[in-house]
N, CA and C atoms of all chains as a GROMACS GRO file, in nm:
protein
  624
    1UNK      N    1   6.383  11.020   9.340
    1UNK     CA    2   6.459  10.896   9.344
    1UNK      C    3   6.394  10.800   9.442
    2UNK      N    4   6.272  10.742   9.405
    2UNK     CA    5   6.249  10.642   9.529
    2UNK      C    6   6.254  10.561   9.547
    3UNK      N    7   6.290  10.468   9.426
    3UNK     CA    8   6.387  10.347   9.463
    3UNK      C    9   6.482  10.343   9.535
    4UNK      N   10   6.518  10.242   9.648
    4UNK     CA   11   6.580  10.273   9.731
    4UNK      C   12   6.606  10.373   9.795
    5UNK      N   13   6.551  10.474   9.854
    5UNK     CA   14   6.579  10.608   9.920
    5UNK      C   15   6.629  10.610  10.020
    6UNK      N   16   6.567  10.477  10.133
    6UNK     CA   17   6.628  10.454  10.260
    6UNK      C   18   6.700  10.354  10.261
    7UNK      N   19   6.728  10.267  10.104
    7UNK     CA   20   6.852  10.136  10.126
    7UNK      C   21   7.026  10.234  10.158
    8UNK      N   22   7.123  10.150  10.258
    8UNK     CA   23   7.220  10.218  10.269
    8UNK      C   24   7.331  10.243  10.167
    9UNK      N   25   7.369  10.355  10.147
    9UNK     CA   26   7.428  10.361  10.047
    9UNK      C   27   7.592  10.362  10.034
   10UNK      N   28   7.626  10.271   9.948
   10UNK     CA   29   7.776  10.238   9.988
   10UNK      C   30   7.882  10.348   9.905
   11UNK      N   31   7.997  10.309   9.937
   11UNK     CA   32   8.076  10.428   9.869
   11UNK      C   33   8.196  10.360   9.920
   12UNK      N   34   8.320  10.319   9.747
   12UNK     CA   35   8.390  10.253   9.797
   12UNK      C   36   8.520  10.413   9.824
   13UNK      N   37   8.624  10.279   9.913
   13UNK     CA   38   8.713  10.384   9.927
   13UNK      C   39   8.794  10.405   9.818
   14UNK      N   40   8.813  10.530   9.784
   14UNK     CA   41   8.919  10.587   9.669
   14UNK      C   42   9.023  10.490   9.664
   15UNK      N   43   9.044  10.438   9.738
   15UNK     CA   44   9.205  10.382   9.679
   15UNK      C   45   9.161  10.229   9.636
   16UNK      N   46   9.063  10.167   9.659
   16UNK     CA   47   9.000  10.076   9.606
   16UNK      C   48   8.929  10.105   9.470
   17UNK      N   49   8.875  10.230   9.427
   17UNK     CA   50   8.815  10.290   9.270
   17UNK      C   51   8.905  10.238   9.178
   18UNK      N   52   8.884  10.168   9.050
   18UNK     CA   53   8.947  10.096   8.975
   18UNK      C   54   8.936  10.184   8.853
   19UNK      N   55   9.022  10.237   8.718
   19UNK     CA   56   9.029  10.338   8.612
   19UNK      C   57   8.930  10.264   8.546
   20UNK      N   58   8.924  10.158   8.535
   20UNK     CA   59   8.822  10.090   8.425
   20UNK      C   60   8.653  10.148   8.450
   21UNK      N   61   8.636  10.138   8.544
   21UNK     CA   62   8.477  10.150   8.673
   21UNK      C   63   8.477  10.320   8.658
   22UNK      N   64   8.569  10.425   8.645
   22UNK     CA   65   8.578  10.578   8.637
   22UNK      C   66   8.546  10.571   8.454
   23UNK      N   67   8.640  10.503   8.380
   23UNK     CA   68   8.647  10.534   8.289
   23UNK      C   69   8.462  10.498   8.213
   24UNK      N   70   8.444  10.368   8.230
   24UNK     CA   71   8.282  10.367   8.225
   24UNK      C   72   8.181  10.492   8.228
   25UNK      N   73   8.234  10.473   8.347
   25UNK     CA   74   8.129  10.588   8.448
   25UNK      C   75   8.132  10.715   8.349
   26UNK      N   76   8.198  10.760   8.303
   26UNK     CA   77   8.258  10.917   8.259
   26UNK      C   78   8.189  10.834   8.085
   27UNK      N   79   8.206  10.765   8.105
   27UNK     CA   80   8.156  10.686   7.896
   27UNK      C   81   8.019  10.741   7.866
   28UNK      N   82   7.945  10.830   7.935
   28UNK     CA   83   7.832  10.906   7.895
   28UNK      C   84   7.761  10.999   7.918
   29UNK      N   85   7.728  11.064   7.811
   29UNK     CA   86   7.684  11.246   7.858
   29UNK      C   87   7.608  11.291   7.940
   30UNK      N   88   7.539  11.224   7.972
   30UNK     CA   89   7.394  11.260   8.086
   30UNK      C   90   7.504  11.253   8.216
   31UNK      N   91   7.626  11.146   8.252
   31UNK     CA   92   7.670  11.140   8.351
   31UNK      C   93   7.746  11.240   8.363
   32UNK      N   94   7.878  11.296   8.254
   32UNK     CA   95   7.898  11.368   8.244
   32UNK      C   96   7.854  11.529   8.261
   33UNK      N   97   7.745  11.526   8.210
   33UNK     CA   98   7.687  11.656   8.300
   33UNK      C   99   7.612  11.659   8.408
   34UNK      N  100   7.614  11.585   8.462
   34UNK     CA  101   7.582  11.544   8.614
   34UNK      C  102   7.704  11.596   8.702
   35UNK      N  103   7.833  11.512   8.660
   35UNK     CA  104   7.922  11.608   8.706
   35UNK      C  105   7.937  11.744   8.691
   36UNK      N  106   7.910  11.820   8.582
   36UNK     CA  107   7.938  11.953   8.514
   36UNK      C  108   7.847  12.008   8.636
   37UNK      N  109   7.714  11.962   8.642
   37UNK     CA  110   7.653  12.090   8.729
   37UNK      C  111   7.699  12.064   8.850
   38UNK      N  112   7.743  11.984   8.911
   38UNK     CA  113   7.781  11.959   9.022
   38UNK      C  114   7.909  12.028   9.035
   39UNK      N  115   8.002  12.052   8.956
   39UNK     CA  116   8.099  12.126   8.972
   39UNK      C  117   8.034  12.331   8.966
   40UNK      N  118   8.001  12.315   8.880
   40UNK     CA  119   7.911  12.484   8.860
   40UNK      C  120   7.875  12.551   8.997
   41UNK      N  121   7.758  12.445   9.028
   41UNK     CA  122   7.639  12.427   9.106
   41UNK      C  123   7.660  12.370   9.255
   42UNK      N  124   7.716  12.320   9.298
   42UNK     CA  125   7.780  12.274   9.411
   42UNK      C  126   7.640  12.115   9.458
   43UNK      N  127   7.694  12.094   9.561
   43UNK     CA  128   7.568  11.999   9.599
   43UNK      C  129   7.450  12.021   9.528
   44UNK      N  130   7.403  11.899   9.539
   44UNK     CA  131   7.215  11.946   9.483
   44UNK      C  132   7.132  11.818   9.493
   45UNK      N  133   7.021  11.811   9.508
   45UNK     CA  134   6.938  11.718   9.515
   45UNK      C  135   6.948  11.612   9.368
   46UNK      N  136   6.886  11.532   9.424
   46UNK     CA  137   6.909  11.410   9.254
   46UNK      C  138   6.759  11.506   9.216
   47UNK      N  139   6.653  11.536   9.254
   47UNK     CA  140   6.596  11.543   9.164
   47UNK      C  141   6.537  11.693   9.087
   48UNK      N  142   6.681  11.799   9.147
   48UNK     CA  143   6.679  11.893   9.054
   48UNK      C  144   6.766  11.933   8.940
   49UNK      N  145   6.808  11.833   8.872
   49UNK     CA  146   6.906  11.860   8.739
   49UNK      C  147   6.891  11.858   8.626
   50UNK      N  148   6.737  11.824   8.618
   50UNK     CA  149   6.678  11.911   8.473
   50UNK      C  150   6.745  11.830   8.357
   51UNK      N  151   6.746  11.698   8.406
   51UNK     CA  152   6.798  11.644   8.263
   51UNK      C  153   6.685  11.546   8.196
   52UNK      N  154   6.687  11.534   8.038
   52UNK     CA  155   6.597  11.492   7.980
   52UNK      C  156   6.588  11.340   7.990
   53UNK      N  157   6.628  11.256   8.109
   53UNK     CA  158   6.571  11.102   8.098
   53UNK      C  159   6.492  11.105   8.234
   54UNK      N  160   6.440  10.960   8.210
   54UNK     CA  161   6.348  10.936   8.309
   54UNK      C  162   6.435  10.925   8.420
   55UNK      N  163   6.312  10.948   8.565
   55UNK     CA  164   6.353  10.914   8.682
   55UNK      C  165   6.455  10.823   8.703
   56UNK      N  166   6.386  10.702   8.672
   56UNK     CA  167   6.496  10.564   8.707
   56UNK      C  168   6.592  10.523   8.619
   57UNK      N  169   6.663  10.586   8.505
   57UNK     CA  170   6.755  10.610   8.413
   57UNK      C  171   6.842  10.724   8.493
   58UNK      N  172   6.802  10.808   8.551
   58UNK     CA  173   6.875  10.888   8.635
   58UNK      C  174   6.967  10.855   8.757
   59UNK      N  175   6.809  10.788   8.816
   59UNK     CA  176   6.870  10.706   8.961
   59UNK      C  177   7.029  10.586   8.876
   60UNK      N  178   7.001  10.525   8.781
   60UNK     CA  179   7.092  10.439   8.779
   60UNK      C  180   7.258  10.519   8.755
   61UNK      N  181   7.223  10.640   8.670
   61UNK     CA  182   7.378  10.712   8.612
   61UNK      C  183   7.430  10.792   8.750
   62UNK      N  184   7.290  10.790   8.908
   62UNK     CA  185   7.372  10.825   8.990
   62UNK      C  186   7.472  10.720   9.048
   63UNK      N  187   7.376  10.610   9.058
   63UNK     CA  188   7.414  10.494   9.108
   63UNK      C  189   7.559  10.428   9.066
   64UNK      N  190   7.575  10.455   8.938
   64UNK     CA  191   7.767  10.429   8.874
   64UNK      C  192   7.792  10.504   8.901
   65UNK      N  193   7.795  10.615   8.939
   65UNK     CA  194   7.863  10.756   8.963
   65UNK      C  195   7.908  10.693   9.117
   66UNK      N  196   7.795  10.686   9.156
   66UNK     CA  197   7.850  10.704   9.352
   66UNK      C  198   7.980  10.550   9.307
   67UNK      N  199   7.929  10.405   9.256
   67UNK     CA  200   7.962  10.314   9.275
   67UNK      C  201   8.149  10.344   9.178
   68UNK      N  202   8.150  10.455   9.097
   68UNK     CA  203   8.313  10.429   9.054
   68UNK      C  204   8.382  10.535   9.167
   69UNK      N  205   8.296  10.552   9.268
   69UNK     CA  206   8.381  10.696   9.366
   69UNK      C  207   8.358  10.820   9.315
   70UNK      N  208   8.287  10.848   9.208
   70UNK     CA  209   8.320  10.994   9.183
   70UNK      C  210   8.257  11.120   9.214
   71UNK      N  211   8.105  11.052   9.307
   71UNK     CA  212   8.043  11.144   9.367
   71UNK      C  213   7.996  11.049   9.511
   72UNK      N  214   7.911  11.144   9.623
   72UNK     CA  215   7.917  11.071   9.718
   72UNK      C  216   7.762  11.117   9.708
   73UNK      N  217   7.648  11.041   9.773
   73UNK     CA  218   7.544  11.090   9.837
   73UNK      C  219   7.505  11.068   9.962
   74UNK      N  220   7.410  11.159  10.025
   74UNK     CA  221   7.374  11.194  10.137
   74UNK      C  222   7.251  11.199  10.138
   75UNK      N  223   7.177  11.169  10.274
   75UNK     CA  224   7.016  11.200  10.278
   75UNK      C  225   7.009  11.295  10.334
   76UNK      N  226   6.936  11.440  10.299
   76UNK     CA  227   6.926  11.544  10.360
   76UNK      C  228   6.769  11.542  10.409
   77UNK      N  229   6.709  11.477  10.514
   77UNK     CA  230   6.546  11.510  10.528
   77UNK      C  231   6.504  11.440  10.393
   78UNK      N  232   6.434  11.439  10.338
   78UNK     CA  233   6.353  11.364  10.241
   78UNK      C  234   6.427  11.370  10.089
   79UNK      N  235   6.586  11.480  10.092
   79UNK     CA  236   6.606  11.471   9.976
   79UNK      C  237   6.773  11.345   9.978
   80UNK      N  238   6.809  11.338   9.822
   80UNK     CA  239   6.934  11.262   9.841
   80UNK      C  240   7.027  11.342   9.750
   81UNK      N  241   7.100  11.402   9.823
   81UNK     CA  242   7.222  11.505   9.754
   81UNK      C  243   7.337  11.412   9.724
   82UNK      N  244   7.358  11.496   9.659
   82UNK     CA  245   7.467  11.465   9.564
   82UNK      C  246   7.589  11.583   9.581
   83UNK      N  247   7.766  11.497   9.606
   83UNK     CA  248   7.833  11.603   9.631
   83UNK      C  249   8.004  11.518   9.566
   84UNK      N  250   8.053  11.583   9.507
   84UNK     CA  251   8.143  11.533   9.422
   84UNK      C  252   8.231  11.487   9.512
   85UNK      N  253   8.365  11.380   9.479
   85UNK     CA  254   8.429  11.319   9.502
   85UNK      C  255   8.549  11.331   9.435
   86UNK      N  256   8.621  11.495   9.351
   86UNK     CA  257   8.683  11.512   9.243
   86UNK      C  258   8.836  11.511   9.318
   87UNK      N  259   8.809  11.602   9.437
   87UNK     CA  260   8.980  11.561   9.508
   87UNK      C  261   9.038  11.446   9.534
   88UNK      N  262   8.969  11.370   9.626
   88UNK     CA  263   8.976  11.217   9.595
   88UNK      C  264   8.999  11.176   9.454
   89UNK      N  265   8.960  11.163   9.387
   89UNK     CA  266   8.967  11.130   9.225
   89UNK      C  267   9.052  11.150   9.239
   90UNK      N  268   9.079  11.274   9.175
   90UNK     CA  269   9.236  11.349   9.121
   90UNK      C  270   9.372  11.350   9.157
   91UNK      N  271   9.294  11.278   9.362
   91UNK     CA  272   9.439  11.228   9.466
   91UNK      C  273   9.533  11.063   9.347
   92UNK      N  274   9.418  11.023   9.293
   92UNK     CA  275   9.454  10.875   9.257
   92UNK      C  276   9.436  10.839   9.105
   93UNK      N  277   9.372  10.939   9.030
   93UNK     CA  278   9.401  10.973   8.901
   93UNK      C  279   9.403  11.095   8.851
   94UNK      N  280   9.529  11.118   8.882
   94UNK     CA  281   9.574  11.293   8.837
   94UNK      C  282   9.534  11.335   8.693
   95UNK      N  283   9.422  11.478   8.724
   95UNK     CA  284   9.374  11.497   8.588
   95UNK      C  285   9.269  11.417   8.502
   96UNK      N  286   9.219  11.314   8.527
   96UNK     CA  287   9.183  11.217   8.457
   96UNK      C  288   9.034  11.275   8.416
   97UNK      N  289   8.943  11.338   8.529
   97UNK     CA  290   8.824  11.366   8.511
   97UNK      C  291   8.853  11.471   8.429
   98UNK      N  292   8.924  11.588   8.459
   98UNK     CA  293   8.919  11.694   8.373
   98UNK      C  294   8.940  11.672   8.226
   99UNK      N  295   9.078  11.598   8.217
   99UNK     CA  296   9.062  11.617   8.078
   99UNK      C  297   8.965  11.552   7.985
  100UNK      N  298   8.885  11.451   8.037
  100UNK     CA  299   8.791  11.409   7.971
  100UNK      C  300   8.632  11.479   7.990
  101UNK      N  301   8.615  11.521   8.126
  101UNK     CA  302   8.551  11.669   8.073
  101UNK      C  303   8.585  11.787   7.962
  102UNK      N  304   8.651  11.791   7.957
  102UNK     CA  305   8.693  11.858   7.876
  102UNK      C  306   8.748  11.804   7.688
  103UNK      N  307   8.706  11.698   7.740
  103UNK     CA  308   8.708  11.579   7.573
  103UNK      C  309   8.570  11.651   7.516
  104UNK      N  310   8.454  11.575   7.579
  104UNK     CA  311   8.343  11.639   7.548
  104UNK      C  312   8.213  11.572   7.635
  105UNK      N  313   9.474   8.576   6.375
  105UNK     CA  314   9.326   8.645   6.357
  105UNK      C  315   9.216   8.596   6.260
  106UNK      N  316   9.246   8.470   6.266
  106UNK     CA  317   9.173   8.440   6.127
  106UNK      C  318   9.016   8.475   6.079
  107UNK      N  319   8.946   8.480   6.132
  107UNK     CA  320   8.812   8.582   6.134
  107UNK      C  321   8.772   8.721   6.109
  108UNK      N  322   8.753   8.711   5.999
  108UNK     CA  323   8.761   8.804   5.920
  108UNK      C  324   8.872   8.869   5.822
  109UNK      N  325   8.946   8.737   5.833
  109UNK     CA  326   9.074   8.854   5.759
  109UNK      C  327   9.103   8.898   5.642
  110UNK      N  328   9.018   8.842   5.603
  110UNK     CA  329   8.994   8.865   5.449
  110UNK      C  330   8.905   9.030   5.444
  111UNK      N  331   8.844   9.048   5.533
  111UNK     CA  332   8.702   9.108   5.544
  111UNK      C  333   8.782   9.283   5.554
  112UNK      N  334   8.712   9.373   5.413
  112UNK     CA  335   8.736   9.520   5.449
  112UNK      C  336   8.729   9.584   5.605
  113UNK      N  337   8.836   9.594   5.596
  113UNK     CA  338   8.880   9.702   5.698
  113UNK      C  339   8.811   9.864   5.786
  114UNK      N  340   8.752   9.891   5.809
  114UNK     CA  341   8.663  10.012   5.826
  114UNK      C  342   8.733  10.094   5.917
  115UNK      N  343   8.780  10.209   5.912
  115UNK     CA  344   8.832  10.260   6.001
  115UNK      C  345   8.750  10.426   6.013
  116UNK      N  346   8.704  10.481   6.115
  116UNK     CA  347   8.663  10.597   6.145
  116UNK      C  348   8.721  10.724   6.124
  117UNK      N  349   8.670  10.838   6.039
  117UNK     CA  350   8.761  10.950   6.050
  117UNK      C  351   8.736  10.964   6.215
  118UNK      N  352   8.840  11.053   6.221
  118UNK     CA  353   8.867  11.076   6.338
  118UNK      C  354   8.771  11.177   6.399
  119UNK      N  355   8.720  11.254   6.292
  119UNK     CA  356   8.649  11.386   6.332
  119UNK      C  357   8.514  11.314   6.381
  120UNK      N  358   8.442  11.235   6.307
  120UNK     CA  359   8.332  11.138   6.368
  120UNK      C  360   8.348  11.037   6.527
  121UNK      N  361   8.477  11.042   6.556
  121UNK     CA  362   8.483  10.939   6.660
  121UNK      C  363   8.436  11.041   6.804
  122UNK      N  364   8.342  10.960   6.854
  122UNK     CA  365   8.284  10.972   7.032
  122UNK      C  366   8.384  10.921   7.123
  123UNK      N  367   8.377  11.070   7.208
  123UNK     CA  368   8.456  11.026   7.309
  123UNK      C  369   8.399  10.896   7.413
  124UNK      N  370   8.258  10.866   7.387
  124UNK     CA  371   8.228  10.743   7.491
  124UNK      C  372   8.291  10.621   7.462
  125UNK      N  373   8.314  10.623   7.310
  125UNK     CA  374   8.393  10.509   7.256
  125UNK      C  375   8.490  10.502   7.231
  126UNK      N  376   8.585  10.593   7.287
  126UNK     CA  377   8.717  10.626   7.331
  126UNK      C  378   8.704  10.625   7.456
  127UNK      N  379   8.631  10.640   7.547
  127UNK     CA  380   8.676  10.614   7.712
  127UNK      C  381   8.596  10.446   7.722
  128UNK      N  382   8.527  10.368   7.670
  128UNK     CA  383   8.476  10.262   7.649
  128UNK      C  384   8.607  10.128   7.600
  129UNK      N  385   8.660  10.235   7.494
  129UNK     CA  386   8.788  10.114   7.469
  129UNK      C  387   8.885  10.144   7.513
  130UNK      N  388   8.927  10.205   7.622
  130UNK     CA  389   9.024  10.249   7.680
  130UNK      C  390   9.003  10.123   7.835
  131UNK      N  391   8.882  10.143   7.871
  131UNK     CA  392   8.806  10.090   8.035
  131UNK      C  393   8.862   9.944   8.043
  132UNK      N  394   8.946   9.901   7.974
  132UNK     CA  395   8.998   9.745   7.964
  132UNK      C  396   9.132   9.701   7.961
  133UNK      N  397   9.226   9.672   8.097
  133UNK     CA  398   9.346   9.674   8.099
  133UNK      C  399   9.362   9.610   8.007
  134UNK      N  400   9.359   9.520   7.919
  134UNK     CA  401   9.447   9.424   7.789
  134UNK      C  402   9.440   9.559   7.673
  135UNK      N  403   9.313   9.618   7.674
  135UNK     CA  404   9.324   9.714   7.566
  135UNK      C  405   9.435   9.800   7.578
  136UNK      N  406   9.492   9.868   7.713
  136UNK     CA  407   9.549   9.957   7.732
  136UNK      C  408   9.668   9.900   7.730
  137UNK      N  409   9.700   9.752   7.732
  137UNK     CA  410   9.821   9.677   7.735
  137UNK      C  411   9.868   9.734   7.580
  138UNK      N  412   9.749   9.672   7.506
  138UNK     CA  413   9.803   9.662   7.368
  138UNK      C  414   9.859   9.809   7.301
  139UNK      N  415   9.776   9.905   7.325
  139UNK     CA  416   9.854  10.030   7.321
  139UNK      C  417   9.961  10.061   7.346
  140UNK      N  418  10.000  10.025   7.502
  140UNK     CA  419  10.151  10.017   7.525
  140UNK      C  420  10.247   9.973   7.501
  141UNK      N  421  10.202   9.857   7.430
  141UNK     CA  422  10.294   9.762   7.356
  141UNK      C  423  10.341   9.836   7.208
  142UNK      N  424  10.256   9.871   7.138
  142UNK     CA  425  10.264   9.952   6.968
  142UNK      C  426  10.333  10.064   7.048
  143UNK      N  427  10.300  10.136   7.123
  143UNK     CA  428  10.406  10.284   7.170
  143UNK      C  429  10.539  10.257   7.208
  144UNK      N  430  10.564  10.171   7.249
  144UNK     CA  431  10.683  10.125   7.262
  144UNK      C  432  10.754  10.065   7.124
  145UNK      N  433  10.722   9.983   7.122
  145UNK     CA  434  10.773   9.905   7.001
  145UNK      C  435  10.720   9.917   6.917
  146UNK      N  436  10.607  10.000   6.879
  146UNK     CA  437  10.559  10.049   6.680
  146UNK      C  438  10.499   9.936   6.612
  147UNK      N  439  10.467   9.955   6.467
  147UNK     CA  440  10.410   9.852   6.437
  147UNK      C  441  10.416   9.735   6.465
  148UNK      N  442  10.288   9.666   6.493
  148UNK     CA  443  10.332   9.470   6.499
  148UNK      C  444  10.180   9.438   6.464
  149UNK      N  445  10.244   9.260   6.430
  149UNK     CA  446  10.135   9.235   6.361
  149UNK      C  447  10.073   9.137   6.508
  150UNK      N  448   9.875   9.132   6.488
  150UNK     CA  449   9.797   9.104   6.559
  150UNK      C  450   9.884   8.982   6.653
  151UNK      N  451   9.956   8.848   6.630
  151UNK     CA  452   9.960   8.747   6.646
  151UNK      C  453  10.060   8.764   6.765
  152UNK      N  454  10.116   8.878   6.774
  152UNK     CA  455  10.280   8.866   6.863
  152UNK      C  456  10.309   8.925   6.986
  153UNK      N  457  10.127   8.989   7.048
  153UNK     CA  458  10.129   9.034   7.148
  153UNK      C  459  10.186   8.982   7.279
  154UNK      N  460  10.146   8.857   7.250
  154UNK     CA  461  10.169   8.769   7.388
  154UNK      C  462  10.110   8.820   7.489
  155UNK      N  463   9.971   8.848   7.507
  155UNK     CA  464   9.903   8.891   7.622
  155UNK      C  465   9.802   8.697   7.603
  156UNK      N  466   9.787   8.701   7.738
  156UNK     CA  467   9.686   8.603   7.783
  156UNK      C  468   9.575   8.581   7.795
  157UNK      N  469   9.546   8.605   7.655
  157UNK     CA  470   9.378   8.615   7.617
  157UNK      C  471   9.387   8.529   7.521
  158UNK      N  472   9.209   8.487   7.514
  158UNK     CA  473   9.192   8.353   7.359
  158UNK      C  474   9.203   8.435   7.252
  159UNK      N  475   9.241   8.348   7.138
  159UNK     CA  476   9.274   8.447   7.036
  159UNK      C  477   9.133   8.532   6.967
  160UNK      N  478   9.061   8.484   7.015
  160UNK     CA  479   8.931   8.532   6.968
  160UNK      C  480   8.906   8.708   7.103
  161UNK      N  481   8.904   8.664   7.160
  161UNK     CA  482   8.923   8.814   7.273
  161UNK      C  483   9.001   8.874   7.211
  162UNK      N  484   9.124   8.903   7.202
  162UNK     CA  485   9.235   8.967   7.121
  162UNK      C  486   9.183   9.032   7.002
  163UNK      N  487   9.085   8.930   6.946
  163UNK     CA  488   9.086   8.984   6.768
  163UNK      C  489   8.966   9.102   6.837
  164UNK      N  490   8.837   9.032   6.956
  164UNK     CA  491   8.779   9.166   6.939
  164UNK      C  492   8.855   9.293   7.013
  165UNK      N  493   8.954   9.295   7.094
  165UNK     CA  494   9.008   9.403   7.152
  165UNK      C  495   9.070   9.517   7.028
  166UNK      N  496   9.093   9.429   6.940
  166UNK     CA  497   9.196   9.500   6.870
  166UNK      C  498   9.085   9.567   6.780
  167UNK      N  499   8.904   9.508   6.752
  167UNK     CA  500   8.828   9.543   6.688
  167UNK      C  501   8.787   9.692   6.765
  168UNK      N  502   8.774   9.672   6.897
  168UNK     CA  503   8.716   9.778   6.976
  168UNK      C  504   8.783   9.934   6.946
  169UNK      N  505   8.919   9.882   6.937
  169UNK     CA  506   9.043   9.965   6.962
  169UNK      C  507   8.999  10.038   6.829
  170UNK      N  508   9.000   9.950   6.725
  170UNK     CA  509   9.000  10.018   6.559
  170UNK      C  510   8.898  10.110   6.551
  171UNK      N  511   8.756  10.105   6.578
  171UNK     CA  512   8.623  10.084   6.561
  171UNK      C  513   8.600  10.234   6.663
  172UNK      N  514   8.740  10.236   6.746
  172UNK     CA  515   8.721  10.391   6.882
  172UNK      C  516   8.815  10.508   6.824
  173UNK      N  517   8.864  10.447   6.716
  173UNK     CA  518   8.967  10.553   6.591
  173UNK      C  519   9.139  10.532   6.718
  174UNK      N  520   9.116  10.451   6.762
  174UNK     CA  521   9.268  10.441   6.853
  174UNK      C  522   9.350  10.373   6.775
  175UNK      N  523   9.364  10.260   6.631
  175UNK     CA  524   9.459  10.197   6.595
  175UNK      C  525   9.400  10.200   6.476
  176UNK      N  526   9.483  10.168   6.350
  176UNK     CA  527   9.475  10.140   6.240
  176UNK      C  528   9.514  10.003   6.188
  177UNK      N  529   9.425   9.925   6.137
  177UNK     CA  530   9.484   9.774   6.114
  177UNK      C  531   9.535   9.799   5.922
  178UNK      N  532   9.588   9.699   5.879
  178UNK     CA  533   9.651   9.628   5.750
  178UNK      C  534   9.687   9.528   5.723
  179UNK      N  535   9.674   9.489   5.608
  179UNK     CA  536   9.738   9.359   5.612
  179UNK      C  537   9.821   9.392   5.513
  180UNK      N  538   9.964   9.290   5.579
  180UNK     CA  539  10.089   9.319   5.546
  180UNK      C  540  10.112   9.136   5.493
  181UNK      N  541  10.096   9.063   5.378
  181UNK     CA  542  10.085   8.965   5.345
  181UNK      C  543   9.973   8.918   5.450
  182UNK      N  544  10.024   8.798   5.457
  182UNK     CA  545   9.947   8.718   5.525
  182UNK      C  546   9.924   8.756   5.746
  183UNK      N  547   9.984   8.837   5.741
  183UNK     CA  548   9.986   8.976   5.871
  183UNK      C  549   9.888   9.047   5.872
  184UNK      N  550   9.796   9.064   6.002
  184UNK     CA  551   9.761   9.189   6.001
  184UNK      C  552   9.836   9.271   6.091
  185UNK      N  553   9.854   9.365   6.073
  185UNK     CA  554   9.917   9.490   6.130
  185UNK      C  555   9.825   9.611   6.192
  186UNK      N  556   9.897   9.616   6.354
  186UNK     CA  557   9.838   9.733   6.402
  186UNK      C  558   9.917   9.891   6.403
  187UNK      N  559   9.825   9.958   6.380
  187UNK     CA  560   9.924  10.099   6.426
  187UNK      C  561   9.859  10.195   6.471
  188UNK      N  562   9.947  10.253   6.561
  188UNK     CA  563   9.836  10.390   6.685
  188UNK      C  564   9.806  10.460   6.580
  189UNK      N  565   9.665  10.540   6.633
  189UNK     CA  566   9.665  10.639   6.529
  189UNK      C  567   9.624  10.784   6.703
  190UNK      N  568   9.743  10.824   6.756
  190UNK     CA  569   9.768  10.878   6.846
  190UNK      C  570   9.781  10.994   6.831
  191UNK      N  571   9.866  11.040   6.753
  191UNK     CA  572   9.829  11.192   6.703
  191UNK      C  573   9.764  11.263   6.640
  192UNK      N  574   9.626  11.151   6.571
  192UNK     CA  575   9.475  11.173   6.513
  192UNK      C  576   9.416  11.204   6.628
  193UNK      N  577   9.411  11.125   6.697
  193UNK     CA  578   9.353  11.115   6.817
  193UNK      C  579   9.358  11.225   6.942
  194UNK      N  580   9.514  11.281   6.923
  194UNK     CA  581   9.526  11.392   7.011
  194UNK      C  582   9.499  11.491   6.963
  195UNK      N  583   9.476  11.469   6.851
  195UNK     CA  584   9.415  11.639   6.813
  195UNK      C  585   9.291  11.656   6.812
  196UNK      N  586   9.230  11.569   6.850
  196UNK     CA  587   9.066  11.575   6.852
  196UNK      C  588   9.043  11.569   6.986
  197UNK      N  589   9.128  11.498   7.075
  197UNK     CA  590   9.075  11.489   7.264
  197UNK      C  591   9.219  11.488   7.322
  198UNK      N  592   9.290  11.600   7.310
  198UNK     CA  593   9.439  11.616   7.383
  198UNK      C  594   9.445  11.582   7.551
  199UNK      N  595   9.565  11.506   7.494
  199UNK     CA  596   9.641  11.456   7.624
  199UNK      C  597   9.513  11.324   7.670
  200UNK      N  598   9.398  11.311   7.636
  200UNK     CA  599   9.309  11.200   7.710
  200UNK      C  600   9.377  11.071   7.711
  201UNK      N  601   9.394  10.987   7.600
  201UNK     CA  602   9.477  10.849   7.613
  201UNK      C  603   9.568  10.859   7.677
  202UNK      N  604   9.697  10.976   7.682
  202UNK     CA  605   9.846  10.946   7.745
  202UNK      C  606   9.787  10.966   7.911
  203UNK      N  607   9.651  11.080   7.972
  203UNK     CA  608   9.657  11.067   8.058
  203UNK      C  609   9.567  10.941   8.119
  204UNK      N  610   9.475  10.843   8.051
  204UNK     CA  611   9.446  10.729   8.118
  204UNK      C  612   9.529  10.628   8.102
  205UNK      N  613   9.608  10.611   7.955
  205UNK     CA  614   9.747  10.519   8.006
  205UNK      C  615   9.842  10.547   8.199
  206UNK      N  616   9.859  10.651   8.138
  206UNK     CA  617   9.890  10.728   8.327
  206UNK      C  618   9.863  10.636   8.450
  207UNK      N  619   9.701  10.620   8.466
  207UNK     CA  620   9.615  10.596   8.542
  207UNK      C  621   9.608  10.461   8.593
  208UNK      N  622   9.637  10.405   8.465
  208UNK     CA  623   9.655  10.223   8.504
  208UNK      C  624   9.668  10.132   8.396
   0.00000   0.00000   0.00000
């Protein structure tokens, strides 16, 4: 992810996350299983998830992810982890991620 | 609605409809208005929503809605008519619409 690696990275507060900005966010499969391994798999670097798009197609589905609240990142030393945001979520839309994980 | 109204109707089996385009036409409070409005009060025709949009926004909301297998249009004379198609819908992605109506 080296676009922006050292720009600061924002993260709004949950009670400011809007359903429209989640519901987006969750509107596609690559993001969607971004969450999935992140739930499996716990934390993990952006750039071990083995998914079939490019780098900077990646960086961006993290980038709506962090920007609807639903995951947070961190710089660990040279990497940028990734660590879900699902309690929060679920504090302010009960159920919402799951059952649409579970849509498909 | 006058645009298109003449124009065949296309509506999606249900078994073909994506959930991205079900969480896509959901991501839009007027969309989710209009839902609430037919669940409550059942059929009505396009013109009587009274939401505060140009009538041209409206006609595409109600296109999005059709087009995500969430409503069924008709024309009823010179009416078009909407109707949920909610229990198509829940049997293919249960509980998802009633729980992002929920949400906001």
């Amino acid at each position: 992810m080296p676009i922006g690696r050292w720009a600061p990275l924002s993260h709004p507060d949950v009670e400011s996350v809007e359903v429209d900005d989640v519901l987006r966010a969750l509107a596609d499969p690559t993001r969607r299983q971004i969450i999935r391994l992140l739930l499996s798999d716990g934390d993990r670097p952006c750039g071990t998830f083995g998914l079939p798009v490019a780098a900077s197609t990646l960086s961006h589905h993290f980038q709506t992810l962090r920007k609807a609240g639903i995951l947070r990142q961190y710089d660990d030393g040279r990497q940028r982890m990734n660590t879900l945001r699902l309690d929060e979520l679920d504090g302010r839309f009960p159920g919402l991620v799951s059952i649409v994980l579970a849509a498909g």
